[in-house]
Every structure is written in C-alpha cells, then in structure tokens.
C-alpha positions in Angstrom: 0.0 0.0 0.0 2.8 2.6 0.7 5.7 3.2 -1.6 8.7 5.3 -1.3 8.2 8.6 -2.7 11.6 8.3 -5.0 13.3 4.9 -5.4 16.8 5.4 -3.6 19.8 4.7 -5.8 20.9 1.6 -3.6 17.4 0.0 -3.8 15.0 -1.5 -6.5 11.8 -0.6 -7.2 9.0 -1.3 -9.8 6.0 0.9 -11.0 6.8 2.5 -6.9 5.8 -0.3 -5.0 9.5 -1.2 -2.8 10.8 -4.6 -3.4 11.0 -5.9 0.3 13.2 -9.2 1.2 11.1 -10.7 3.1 9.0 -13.9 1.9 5.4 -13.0 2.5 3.6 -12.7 -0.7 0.2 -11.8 0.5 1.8 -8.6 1.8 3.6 -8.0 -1.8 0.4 -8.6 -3.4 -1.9 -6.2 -1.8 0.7 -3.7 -2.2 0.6 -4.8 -6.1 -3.0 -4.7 -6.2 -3.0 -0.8 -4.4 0.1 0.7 -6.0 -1.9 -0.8 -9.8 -5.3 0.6 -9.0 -3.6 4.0 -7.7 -1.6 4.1 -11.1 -4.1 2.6 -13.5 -3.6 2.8 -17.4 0.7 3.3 -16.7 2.5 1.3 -18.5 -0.2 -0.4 -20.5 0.0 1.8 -23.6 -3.3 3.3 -22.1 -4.0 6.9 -21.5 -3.7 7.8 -18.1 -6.2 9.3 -15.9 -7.1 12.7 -16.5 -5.4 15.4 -14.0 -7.5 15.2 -10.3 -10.0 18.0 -10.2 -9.3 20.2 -6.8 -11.6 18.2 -3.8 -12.1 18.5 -0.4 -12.1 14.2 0.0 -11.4 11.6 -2.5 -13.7 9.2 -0.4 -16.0 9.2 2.5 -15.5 5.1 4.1 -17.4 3.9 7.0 -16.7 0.6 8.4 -17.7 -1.7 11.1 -16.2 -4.9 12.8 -17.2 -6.9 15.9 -15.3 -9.2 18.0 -13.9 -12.3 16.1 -14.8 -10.7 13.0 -13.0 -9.0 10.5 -13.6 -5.6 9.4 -16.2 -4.8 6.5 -17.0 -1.7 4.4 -20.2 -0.7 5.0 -20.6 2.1 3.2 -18.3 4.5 0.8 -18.9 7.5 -1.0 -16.7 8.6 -4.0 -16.8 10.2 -7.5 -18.6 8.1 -9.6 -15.3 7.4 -11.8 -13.5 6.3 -9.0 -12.0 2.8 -8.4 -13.6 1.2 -5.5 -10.8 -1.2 -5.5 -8.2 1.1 -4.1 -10.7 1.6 -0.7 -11.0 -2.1 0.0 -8.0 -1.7 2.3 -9.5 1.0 4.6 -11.5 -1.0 6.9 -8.3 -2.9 8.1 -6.7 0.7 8.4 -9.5 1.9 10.8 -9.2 -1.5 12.8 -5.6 -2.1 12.3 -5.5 -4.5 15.5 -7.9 -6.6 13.8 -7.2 -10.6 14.2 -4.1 -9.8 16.7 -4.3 -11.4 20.1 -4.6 -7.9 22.3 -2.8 -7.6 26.1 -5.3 -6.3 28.3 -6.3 -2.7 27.7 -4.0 0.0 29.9 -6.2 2.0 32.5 -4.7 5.1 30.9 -7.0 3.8 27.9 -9.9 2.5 30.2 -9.9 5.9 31.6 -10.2 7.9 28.3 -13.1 5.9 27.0 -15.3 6.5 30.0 -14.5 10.1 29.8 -16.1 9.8 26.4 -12.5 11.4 25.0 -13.0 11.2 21.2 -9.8 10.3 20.0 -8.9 10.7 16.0 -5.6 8.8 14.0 -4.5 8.7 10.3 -3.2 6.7 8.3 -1.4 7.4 4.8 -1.4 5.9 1.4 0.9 6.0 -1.1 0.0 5.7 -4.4 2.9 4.5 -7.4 3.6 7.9 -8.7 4.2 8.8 -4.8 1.0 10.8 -4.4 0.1 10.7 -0.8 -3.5 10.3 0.5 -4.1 11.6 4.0 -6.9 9.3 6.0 -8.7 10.8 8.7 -10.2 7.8 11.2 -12.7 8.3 14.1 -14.2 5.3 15.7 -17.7 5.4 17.8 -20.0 2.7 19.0 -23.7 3.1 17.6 -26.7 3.4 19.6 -27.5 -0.2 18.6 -24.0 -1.0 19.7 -22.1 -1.5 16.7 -18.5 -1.0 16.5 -18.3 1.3 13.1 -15.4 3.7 11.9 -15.8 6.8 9.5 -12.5 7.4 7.3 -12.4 10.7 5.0 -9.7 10.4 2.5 -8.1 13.3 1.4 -4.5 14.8 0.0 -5.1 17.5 2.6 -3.0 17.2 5.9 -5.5 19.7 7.7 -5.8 17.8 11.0 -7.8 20.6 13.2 -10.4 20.5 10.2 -11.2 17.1 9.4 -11.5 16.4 13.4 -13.7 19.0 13.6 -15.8 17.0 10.0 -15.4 13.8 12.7 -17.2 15.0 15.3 -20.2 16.5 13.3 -20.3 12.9 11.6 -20.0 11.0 15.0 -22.7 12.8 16.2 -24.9 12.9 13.5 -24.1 8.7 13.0 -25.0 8.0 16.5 -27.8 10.3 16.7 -31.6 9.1 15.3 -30.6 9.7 12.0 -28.7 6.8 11.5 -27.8 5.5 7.8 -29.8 8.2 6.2 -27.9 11.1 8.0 -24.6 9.7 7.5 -25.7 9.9 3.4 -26.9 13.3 3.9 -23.8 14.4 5.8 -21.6 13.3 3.1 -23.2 14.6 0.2 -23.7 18.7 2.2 -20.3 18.5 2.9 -19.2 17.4 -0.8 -21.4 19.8 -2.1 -19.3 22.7 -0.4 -16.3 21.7 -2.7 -12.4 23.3 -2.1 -12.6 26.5 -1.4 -10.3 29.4 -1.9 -7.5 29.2 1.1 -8.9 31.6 4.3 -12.7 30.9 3.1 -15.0 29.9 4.9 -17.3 26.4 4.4 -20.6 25.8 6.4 -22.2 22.7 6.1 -25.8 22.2 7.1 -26.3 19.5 10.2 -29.5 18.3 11.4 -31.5 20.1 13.8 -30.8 23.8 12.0 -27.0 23.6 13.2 -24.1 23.6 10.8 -20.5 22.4 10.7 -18.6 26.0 10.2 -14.6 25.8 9.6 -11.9 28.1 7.5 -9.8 26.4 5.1 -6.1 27.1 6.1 -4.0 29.9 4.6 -0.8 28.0 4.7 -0.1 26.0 0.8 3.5 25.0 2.2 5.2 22.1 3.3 5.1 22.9 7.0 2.7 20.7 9.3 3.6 21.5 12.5 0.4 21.4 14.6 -1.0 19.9 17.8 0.2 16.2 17.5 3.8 17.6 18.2 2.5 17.8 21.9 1.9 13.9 22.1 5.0 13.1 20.6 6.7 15.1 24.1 4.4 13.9 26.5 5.6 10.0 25.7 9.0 10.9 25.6 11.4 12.2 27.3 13.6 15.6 25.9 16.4 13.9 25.5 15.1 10.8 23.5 13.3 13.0 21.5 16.0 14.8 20.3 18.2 12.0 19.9 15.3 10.0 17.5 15.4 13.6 15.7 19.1 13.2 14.6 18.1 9.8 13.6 15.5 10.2 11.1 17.9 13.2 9.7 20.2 10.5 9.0 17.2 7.9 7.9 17.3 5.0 10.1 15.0 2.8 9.9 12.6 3.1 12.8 9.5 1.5 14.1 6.9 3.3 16.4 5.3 0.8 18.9 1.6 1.5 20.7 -0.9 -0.3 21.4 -3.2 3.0 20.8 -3.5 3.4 17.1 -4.1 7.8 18.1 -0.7 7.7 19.3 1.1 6.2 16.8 -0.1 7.9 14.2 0.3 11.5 16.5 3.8 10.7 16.9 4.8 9.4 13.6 3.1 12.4 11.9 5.2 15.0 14.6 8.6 13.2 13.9 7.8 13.8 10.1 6.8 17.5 10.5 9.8 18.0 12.5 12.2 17.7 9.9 10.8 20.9 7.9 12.2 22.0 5.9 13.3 18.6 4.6 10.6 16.2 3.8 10.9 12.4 4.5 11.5 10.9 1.4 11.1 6.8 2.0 8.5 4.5 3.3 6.1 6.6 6.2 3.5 3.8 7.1 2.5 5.5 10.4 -0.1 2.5 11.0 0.8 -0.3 9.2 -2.1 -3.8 9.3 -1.0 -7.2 10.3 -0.7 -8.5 6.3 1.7 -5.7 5.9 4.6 -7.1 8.2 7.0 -8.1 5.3 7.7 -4.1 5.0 9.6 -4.2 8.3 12.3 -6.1 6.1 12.9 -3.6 3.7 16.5 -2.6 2.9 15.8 1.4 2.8 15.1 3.7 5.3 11.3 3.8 7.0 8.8 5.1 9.4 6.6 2.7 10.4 4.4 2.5 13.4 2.7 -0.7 14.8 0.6 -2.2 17.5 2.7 -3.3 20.0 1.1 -6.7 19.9 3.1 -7.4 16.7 6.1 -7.2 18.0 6.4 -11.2 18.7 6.3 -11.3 15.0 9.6 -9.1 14.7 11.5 -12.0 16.0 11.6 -13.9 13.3 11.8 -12.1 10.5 14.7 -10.7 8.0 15.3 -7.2 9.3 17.8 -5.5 9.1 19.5 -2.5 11.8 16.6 -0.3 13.0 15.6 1.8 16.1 13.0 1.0 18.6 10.6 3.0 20.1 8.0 1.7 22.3 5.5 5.1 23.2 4.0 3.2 26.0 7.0 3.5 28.0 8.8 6.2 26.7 12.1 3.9 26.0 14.3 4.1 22.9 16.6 1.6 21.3 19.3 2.8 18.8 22.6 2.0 17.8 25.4 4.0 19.6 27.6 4.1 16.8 24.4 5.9 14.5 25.0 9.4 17.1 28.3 10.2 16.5 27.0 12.6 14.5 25.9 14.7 17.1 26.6 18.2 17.0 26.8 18.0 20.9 26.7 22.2 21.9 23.3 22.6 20.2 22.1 19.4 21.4 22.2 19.8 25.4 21.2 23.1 24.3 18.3 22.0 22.6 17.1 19.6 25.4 17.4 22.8 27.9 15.2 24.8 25.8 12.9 22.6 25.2 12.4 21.7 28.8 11.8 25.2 29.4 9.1 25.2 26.7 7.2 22.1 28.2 7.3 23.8 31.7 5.4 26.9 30.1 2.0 25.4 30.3 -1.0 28.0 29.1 -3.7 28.8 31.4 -6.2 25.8 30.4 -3.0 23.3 31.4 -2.0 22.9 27.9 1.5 23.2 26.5 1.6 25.1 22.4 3.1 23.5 19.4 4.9 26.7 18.2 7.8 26.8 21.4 8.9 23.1 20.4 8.6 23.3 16.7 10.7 26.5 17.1 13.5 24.7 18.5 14.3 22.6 15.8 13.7 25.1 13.0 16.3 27.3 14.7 18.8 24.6 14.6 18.0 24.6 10.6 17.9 28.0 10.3 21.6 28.4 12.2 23.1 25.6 10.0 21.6 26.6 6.2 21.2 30.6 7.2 23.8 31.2 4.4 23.9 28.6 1.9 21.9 30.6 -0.7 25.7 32.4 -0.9 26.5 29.4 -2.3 24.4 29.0 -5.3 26.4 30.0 -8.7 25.6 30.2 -11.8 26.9 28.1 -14.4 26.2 27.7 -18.2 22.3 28.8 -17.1 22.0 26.6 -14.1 22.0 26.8 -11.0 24.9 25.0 -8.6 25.2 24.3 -4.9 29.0 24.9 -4.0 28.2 21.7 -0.9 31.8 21.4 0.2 32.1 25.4 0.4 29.4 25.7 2.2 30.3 23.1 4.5 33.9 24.5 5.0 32.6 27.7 6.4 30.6 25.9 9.4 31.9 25.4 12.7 33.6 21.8 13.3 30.6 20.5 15.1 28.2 21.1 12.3 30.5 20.3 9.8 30.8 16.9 11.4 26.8 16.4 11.2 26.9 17.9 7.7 29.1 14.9 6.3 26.4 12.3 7.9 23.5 14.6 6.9 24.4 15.2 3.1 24.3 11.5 2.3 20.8 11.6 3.0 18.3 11.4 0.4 16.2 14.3 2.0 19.2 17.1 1.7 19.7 16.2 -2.0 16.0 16.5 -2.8 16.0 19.8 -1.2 19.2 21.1 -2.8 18.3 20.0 -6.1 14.6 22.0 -5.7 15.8 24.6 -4.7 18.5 24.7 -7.1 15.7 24.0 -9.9 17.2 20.5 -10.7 14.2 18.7 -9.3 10.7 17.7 -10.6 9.1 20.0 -8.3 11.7 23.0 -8.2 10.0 26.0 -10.5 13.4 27.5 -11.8 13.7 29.9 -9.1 17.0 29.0 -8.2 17.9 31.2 -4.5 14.2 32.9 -5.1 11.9 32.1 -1.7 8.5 31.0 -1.8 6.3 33.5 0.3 4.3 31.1 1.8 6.9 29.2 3.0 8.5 30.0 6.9 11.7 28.4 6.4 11.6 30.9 3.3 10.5 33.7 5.1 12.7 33.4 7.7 16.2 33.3 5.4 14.8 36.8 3.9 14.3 38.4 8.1 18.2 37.0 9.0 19.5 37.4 5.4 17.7 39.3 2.7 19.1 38.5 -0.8 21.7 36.5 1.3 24.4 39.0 0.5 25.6 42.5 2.2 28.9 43.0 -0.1 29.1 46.8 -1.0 28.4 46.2 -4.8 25.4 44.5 -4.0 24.3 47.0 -2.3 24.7 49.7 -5.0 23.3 47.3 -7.1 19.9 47.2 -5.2 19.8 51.0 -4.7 20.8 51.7 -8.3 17.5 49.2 -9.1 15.3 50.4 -6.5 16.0 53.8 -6.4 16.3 53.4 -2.4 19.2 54.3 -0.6 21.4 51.7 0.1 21.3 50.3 3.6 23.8 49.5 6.1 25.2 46.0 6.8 23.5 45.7 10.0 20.1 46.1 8.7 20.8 42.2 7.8 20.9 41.0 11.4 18.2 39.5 13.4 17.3 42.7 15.1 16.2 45.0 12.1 15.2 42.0 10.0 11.7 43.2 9.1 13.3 46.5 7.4 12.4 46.7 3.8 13.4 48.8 0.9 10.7 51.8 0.0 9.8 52.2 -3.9 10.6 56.1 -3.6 12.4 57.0 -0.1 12.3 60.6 0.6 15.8 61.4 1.6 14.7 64.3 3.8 13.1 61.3 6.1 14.0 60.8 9.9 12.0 57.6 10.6 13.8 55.3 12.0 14.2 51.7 11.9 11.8 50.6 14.4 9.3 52.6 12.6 9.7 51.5 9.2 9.8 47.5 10.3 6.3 48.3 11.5 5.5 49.3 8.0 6.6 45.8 6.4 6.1 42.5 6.8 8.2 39.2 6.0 6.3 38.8 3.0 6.5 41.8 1.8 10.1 42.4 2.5 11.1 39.8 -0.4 8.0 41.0 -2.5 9.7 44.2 -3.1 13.0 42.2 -3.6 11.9 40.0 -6.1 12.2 41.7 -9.3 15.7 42.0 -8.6 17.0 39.2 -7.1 17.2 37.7 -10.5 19.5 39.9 -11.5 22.2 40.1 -8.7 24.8 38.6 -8.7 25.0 37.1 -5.1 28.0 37.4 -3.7 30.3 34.9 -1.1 32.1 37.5 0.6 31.2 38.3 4.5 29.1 36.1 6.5 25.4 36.8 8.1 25.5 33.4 10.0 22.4 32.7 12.3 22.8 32.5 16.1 19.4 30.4 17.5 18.0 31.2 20.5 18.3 28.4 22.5 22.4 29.5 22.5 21.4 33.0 23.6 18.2 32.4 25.7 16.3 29.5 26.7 13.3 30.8 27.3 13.0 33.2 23.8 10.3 30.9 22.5 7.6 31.7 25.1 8.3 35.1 25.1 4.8 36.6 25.0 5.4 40.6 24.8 8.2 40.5 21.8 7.6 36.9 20.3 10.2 34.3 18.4 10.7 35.2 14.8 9.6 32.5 14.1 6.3 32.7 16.2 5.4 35.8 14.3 5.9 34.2 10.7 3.3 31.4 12.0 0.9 34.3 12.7 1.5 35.7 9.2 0.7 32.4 7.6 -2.6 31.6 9.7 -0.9 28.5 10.8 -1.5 29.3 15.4 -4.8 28.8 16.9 -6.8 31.8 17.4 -7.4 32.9 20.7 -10.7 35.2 21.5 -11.1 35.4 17.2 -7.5 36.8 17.4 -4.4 35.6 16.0 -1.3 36.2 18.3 0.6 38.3 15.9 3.2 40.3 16.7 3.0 44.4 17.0 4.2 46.1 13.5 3.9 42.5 11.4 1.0 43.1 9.4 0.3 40.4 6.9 -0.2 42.0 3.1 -2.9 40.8 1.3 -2.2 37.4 -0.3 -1.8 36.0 -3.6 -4.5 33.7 -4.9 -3.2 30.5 -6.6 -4.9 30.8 -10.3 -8.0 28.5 -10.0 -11.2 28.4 -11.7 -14.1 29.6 -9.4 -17.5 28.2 -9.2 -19.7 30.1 -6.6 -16.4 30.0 -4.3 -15.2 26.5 -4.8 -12.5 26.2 -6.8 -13.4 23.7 -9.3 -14.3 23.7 -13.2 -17.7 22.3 -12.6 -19.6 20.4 -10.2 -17.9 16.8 -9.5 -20.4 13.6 -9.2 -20.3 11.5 -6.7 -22.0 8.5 -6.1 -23.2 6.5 -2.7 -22.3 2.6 -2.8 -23.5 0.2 0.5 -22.6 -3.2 1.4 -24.0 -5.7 3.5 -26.4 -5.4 5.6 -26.5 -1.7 5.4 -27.3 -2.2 1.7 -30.7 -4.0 3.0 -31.2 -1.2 5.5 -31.1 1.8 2.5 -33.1 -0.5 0.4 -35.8 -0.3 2.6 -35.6 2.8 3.1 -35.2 2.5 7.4 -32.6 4.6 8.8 -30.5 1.2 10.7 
C-alpha cells in the first residue's frame, strides 16, 4: 500500500511499490493490487487518468467490525469514476489491531473511553507515482451497539479541520438519524467543494445547526500542529531529540503503541519536524498485520505498529533499526548511529525545550509553536547562508556543498558529512536549485508562503551585504542603500521603500512596522534575479536556544519564528485573534490561479456516487434509517 516517494539509488523498485526481502507474498500482493489501482492505465500503452480536479475528499468510508470478525466496508462515498478497488484496504486501516491477540487494555485507555475522550488517527497511502493520500479515522459505538469507523480520505494534511468534520459525523451517526444522515452528511459536505485558502465552508447538520470551519492559509510544506505535543508527553527531551538526529540520517525506525491515536500522532510529529526537509522513503505510520513483510525492507522507513506485533519481529529478516515503544517512553538505537551529534546545540536543545514544556497556558495545555521552534532554529543556524553558495553556471544553477560546508563550525561540519548523504538534503538542494521535478526554476528565489523561506529573507535578505550588492539594489530600486547591519536579526523586518524621501528621519523601528516578512522579499523579487550574489562576509544565524532559553515563550516580543506562524494563519486563534506580533502586518495574499464556481474552486460540479454493502445495503433499500 505505501511506496517510497523516490526509489533510492541503492534499492530497487517497480512501478513504486518497494521490493521488500522478506517472503510474504500476500503482503507484496496487496501492495501490487494498491500501487496498480492507484496508477491505473501506466505502463499499458493506455491513457492515463485525467489530471484530479481540486476536492475536499477523495472518499468518505465507514466501516464496522465486531469481535472475532474481520472488518467490513459498509458504506463508501466517492466520485462516480472512482475505483472502488483502491478503498478495499481502509476498513483494516480503521481497525488495524484486527485478528491480533490484544494484552489487556492499559487503564490510561480504560480511563479515556469513560471520559467519552474522542480520539482521531490517520493513516497514509501512497500511491505508485508517490501521491500521498491523507486518511482521517474516528471510531464510535452506535446506539445499537455497533462497533463502526468513519475514514475521510483526502490529500489535505488539515488535521484541526477534518476532526472538527469527525465530530459532526459521530454525532450525526450516532444520533436518530442513522444511515440516512450519515448519506446526507456526506453529500452537504461534498457539495461545499475546495474552497479558496482563508474561506469559509458551512455545512448544514440536522436540527438547523451547521458544521462552520476556514480552510487554512498555509499551501507549504510545513505541518507543524498539535500532534507535536503527544510526541513530548511520551517521551522524554532527551530521547526525543536523539530520535530527531536519527530520522535526519534515515534509520530505519519503528513506532510501537498499542493505541492506534498515538502512533499515528507521533509518527506524523517526527515527520513534521524535519521541515524543511521532507521524509523521502517509506512513512507507514499504521501499518495492518498482512503488511509485516515491509519491516524487512532494505531502505530507510517510518513505520508505526501495534505493539502486539512485535512477537512477529523476531523472526523475520530485518535488518538494523531503532526501537521506540510510546507506551514507555524507551528508545533503542545503535550507539555508533549518534556520532554525528553536534553536541553544543544538542544539550542546548534539550534545555530549551524543557523550558518550553514547563510553560504550560492557562487551560493546562502546552503550544506547538515553542517546540517546533526549536528545531527550526537549529536549521535556520546551519543553512542561514547557503543561498551564498548558489552560482551560476552555463544557465544553471549550482550548490557549492563542500564550500558551504567549509565555512561551518567543526561541530556542524561533522553532522553535515552524515546529513548530506541523506536522500532528504539532496532532494532539497536539487529544488531549490531547480534541478528537481518540483523546483519552479527559481534557483535562490523564496516561496512567500513558505516559513523556512521567510525566515532566510528576516536573517539574510538576498543572502548578500557586499558593498556592490548594495549599490546594485539602490541603483534598481531607487532606495538608498542600507547599512550592513540592517541584515541582522534585530532590524530584519526592514524593507526597501519604492521612492524614499531622503529628507526622512524615521527610524528603523518605525519602518519595520510598516513591512512584513512577506513583503520584504515581494519588493526584492524583481531584482534578485538579476544580482549577482556574492560569497564574501558572513550573516551566520545565532538560535535562541544558544542565547536564551526561554526566547520561545516570550509573549510581549515573540520568536521570529512565532510571528511568521501568525503571518501564515498557521496558530490557533485565541478570543477570534491571532497572536501576531506588534508592526507585522500580513499583506494581502496571492491567490493560486484556479477556476471559481460560486467559491469553490473547481471547473464544474464533480459527481459522486453513494455505494453500501452488507447489511446496510438492506437497510437503505428499505428505506429504514438502521
């Protein structure tokens, strides 16, 4: 079912699907069977399926299973073109302890269900052209006491939003409604379409309520959100950390739980946490019983499991891989796989992060932003400068790697030569370079809705400060040219005005209230092109955690980093405000060019189509609600 996004050089693959070593066939076969139906018409010598149009979900599943009895689709709804063969997998996905011999239940667990705690996980599918396909679980018991879970399927990673869909559909499944209000749910909220990013949606609900929710400003590759909090409270700093440096170095590692929420909590914070890099290999953060045989593969995964299946690790092929077992907050590595550590920033790190976690908000909660802060400043301090060291060449763009890892300190440079092997680092090199299938060309250009992005312009604006440059720019710009030490941290939000009136006094202060991150590089875009960046000097980023530990839950002068969140819509709003900071006021944003159909952004109305089985099917037949 899951496939690595880009074959590695030192494995084979076919039409996506990994080639594992292990002897299971069944496994191989349903990951045939997925990876085929995903990519149907490839390779045949048929046309391939037209481009997706722009959707909300690709599928609305709900199935049901019962002790002893393996899990069923009951009921799914999907566009009528759609291959139902590729959803035949989900019900072992929403009950993927199905047929395993369970320990007793933990009284943390006990606990939660009789406080009624409604608990969501995901899952991910990977399709053979390494499309990913986000699904959204939530399991309830019916009022006629049915075990049943509903699955949305989606290539959106909004988690807030499609809990917030769950609950509306628990409620309305368990409610008197029954079979003919999940049907109605699904087709309202289908008929709402994708809306623009920062619209609103309000689906209609029983009873003259409605399910109201924003679709998210942020289009980038950053998914930092609550999870990131579960991932701390089940282990500790340090071991956190530590797995961190791992996965930079792509171990293999495998997640055990016997709580399918955390697994998938934890496997999808440890991914977000390497922004800006993006895990590359197999992610599989619940993976079924007849999917075992992936545990033997010979590249790097993430994979997280019941912890009932570990008996079944014993005796099978695998090769090196790290242990982590949530339920008791333990970790199992190799010691000679964290040599690599660059040691200062990582007891620094740890401190910070501890400081963070102490920090609790008034309702007892700890926020996401503090912790995710902490590792983007340790990115931000290694790769502040390494736009410097893009050249030009024949018209294309090269990354000068062993310059830019010459100028880092001996610590770094000593994670750098573990790091750069990694398929991650060359993926993100070669975008941002333009030599990849996703880079747009813009070779040392940022992308404005991107933080990492954003926060490269506030430390290092055009990444150079060499006098010519600077002529260069007010030559351009018709600005005058600005001192060296507008480049640092503490005037970062200074911009260049279109026409500057040189009789002016304002200061700096003042004019950083006028501009925003965004808008800094807006007015810097026309001419980055055109400079010739330059190697000389050095603007290299000091992170807070070196400085001050508790800089991340500053509240009167936030993080940098905090603020850019704010810009991008990406914190919680508190009292229908965002926490933004004072002078960063976000311009207004670029629309992505899609056609508009009474707000959704879609050509023309999709059709989907309602399909039942079993003894629902008898139910809707006769018309009873079930």
């Amino acid at each position: 079912v899951v496939a690595p996004r880009r074959a590695p050089s030192t494995a084979k693959a076919s039409e996506g699907v990994c080639l594992t070593r292990g002897k299971g066939e069944e496994g191989r076969r349903a990951a045939a069977l997925y990876a085929s139906s995903m990519s149907e018409g490839k390779g045949n010598g048929k046309k391939g399926p037209p481009p997706r149009k722009p959707r909300l979900f690709e599928a609305f599943v709900v199935s049901a299973a019962g002790p002893g009895v393996a899990p069923v689709m009951m009921y799914c709804y999907a566009p009528r073109d759609a291959n139902l063969m590729q959803f035949n997998a989900i019900p072992e996905f929403s009950f993927p302890e199905s047929g395993l011999k369970l320990p007793p239940s933990s009284g943390e667990q006990d606990e939660a269900e009789r406080a009624g705690l409604r608990k969501t996980f995901s899952f991910v599918l990977t399709g053979g052209d390494g499309a990913r396909l986000h699904g959204f679980c939530r399991r309830y018991t019916t009022a006629a006491g049915t075990q049943e879970a509903a699955c949305i399927l989606t290539q959106h990673c909004w988690y807030d939003i499609f809990c917030k869909i769950l609950d509306a559909f628990q409620d309305t499944a368990c409610s008197q409604a029954g079979a003919a209000g999940v049907a109605t749910f699904a087709r309202n909220l289908q008929a709402q379409g994708l809306v623009e990013p920062g619209s609103a949606v309000r689906v209609p609900l029983e009873g003259l309520r409605e399910l109201a929710f924003v679709r998210p400003l942020n289009t980038s590759k950053c998914h930092y959100d609550a999870r990131l909090c579960e991932l701390f409270r089940r282990l500790p700093v340090s071991k956190t950390v530590m797995l961190f440096f791992l996965m930079l170095t792509e171990r293999r590692v495998i997640l055990l739980s016997s709580d399918p929420s955390r697994l998938s909590d934890c496997a999808h914070a440890l991914a977000s946490l390497l922004y800006p890099f993006e895990w590359q290999h197999i992610y599989v953060p619940i993976l079924v019983p007849k999917m075992l045989d992936y545990v033997c593969a010979p590249m790097p995964f993430l994979i997280g499991m019941h912890i009932a299946m570990l008996p079944s690790l014993k005796n099978m092929p695998m090769e090196e891989v790290v242990m982590v077992d949530l339920d008791r907050g333990r970790l199992r590595y190799n010691e000679k796989d964290v040599m690599h550590l660059p040691d200062e920033h990582f007891d620094a790190m740890c401190n910070a992060l501890m400081t963070s976690l102490n920090a609790k908000t008034g309702d007892d909660r700890v926020d996401w932003a503090p912790l995710a802060n902490v590792f983007l400043d340790f990115f931000l301090s290694v790769f502040s400068t390494y736009r410097r060291f893009i050249t030009q060449k024949d018209g294309k763009a090269l990354f000068d790697q062993q310059g830019f890892k010459s100028s880092q300190r001996r610590s770094i440079v000593k994670f750098l030569t573990e790091f750069e092997r990694s398929q991650m680092y060359e993926e993100l090199f070669a975008e941002r370079t333009g030599g990849s299938k996703t880079g747009d060309g813009t070779a040392g250009l940022p992308n404005l809705d991107d933080p990492f992005d954003l926060a490269l312009a506030s430390i290092a604006p055009s990444g150079s400060k060499s006098s010519e440059d600077l002529e260069d720019l007010e030559k351009r710009k018709g600005s005058p040219a600005l001192s060296n030490s507008s480049f640092g941290m503490e005037d970062s939000i200074s911009d260049l005005p279109p026409a500057a009136n040189p009789e002016s006094k304002e200061s700096k202060a003042v004019k950083a209230s006028r501009f925003s991150t965004k808008q800094l590089w807006s007015s810097m875009e026309d001419i980055g092109r055109g400079i010739k960046l330059s190697s000389r000097g050095s603007t290299v980023y000091k992170p807070a955690y070196l400085t001050d530990e508790a800089a991340y839950i500053k509240t009167t002068s936030p993080h940098l980093l905090s603020r850019i969140y704010a810009d991008l819509g990406m914190l919680e709003k508190k009292d229908g405000v965002a926490p933004k900071a004072p002078g960063l006021q976000a311009p207004p944003r670029k629309r992505a060019a899609e056609p508009e159909h009474g707000g959704v952004a879609a050509a023309e109305k999709e059709e989907y189509q309602e399909h039942w089985f079993g003894p629902a099917a008898a139910i809707k037949k006769k018309g009873g609600n079930g």
